[in-house]
C-alpha positions as CSV (number, residue, x, y, z in Angstrom):
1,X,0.0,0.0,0.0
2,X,1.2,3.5,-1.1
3,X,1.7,6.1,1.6
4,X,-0.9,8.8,1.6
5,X,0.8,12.4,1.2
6,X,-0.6,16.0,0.7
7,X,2.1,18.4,-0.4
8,X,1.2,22.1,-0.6
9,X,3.3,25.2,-1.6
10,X,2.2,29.1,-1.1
11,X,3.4,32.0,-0.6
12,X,4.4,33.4,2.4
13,X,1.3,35.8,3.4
14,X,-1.3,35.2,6.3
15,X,-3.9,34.6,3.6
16,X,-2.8,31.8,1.9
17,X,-1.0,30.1,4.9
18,X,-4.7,30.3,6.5
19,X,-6.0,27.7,3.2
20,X,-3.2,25.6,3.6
21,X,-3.4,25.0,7.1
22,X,-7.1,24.5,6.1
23,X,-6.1,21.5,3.3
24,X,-3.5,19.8,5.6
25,X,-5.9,19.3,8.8
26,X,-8.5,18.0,6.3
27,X,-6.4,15.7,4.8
28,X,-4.9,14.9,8.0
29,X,-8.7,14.6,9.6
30,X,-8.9,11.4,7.3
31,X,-6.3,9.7,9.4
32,X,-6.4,10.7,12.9
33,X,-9.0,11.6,15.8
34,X,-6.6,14.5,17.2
35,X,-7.2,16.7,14.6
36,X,-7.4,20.0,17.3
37,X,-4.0,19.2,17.9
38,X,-2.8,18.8,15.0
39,X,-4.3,22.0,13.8
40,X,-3.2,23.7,16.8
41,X,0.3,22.8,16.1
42,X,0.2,23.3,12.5
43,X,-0.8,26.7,12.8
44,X,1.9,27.6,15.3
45,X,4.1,26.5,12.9
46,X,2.7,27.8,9.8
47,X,2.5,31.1,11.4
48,X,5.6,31.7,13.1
49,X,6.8,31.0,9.2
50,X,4.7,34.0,8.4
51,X,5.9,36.1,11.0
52,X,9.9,35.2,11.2
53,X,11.0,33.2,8.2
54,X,11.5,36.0,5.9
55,X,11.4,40.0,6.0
56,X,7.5,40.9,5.1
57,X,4.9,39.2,3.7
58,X,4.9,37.7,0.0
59,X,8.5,37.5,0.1
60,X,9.5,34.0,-0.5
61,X,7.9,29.9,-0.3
62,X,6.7,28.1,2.1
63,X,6.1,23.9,1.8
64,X,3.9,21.8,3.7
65,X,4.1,17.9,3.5
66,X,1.9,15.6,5.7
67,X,2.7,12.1,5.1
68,X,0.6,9.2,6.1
69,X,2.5,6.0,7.0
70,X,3.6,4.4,10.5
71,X,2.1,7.4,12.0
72,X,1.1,11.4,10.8
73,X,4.5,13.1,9.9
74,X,3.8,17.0,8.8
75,X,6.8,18.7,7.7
76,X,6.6,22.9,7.0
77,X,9.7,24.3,5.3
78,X,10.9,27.4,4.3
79,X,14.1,29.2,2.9
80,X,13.8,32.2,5.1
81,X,16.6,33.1,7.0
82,X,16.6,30.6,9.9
83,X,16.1,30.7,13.8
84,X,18.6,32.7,15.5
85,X,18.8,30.2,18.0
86,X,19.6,27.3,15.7
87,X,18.2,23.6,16.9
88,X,19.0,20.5,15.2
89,X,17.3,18.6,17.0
90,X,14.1,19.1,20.0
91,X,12.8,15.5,21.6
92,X,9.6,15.4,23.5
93,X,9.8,16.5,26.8
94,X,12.9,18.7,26.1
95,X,12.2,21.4,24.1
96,X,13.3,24.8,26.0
97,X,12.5,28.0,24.1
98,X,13.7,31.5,24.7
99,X,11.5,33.3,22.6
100,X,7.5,32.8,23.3
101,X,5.8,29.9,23.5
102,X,5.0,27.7,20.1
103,X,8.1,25.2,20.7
104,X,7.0,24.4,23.7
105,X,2.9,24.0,22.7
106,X,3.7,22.4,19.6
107,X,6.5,19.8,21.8
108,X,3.0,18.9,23.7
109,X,0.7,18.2,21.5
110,X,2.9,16.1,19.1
111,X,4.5,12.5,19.7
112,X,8.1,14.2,18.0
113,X,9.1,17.3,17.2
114,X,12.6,17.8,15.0
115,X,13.9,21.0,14.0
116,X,16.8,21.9,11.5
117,X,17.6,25.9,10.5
118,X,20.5,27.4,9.6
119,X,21.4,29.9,6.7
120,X,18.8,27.9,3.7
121,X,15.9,28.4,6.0
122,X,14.4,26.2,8.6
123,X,12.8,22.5,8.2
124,X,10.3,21.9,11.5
125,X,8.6,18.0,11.4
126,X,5.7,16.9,13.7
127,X,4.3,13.6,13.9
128,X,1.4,12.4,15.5
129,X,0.1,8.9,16.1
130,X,-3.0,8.1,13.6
């Protein structure tokens, strides 16, 4: 059996992050019962790609990947200009943030959380159990 994916690029503006937060948790909806976490944690994620990953609105890519298989893995990428803090790496239960409050929410609500940034953007991966 083939993996079930949704892949979804747009452009870095509140509007369009808003419809593909809106096509991930409905595809993801198919596969899991936790879909308030999962949007919860998507739009953290999506939105703090809005906010940091690149100066003003409109002015670069952002990717969205939900894959189905052994679990729910939803990957958002960018090519902004990274976390100033970089992390490779944040494991449940360990995830310290200096900034506000999204690793840490995003850390609770999903089984994993992996982060990579560095100067060609920033690569955040959630999985959740289906």
């Amino acid at each position: 059996m083939k993996a079930a994916r949704l892949t979804r690029h747009f452009e870095n503006s509140p509007q369009a992050a808003a419809l593909a937060l809106q096509d991930c948790v409905h595809f993801c909806a198919q596969y899991s019962r936790r879909t308030d976490d999962i949007e919860l944690a998507l739009a953290e994620a999506i939105n703090n790609v809005v906010d940091h990953a690149y100066l003003g609105p409109g002015k670069g890519t952002v990717e969205i990947n939900a894959t189905v298989g052994g679990g729910l893995c939803c990957t958002i990428k960018d090519a902004g200009r990274g976390m100033k803090r970089q992390v490779n790496k944040l494991q449940c239960g360990s995830a310290v943030s200096e900034r506000g409050h999204g690793l840490t929410l995003m850390n609770a609500l999903a089984t994993d959380l992996a982060i990579k940034s560095g100067k060609d953007g920033t690569s955040l991966s959630l999985k959740f159990p289906i």
